[in-house]
N, C-alpha and C positions, 0 to 999 in steps of 0.2 A: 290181642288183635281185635276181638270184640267189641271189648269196651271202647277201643278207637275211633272204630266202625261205626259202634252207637254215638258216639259223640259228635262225630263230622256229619252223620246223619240224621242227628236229631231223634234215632230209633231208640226204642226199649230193649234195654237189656238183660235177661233173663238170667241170674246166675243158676250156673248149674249145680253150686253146691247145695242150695235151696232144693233143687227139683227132683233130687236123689232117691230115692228107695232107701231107708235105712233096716226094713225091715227084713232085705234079702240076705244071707250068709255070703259072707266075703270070701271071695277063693284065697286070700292071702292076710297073713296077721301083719299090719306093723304099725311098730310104736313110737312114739316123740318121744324122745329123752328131754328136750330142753323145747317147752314148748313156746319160751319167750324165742328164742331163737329163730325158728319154723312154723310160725302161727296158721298158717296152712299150708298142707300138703296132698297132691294129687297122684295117681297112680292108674296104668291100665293094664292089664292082664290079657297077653296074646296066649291064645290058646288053640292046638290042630296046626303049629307051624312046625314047615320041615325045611331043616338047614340042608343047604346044598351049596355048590359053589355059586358064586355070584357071573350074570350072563357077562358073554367078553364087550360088549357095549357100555356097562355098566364096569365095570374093572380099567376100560381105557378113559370114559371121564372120572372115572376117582383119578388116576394117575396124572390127566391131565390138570385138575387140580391141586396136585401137587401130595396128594394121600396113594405112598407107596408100599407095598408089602411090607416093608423093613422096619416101617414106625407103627404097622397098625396091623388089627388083627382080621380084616376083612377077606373073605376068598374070592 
């Protein structure tokens, strides 16, 4: 969507994989097996999150959607 953005806009694109920290410790290890396959991959790590049920607002537009308990695993 960015790069989209930048382009209809004539804006500067800033990649973010450029702008990284590599020198921080990663909470999580993972590896490319087939790096021609995946030549980049991104990931984010939530962290302090508590599962509960989902509010009834949010459970009647899933439904409405047509995402019902029976196929998916949302509460």
């Amino acid at each position: 969507m960015a790069r989209e953005v930048a382009a209809i806009t004539g804006g500067r694109l800033i990649d973010p994989v450029k702008q990284r920290d590599l020198s921080a410790a990663a909470p999580i290890k993972i590896t490319i097996q087939e790096r021609g396959l995946c030549p980049r991959y991104s990931a984010l790590v939530f962290e302090n999150v508590t599962v509960k049920p989902s509010p009834l607002w949010l459970r009647y537009r899933l439904e409405a959607l047509g995402m019902n308990r029976s196929r998916t695993s949302w509460t």
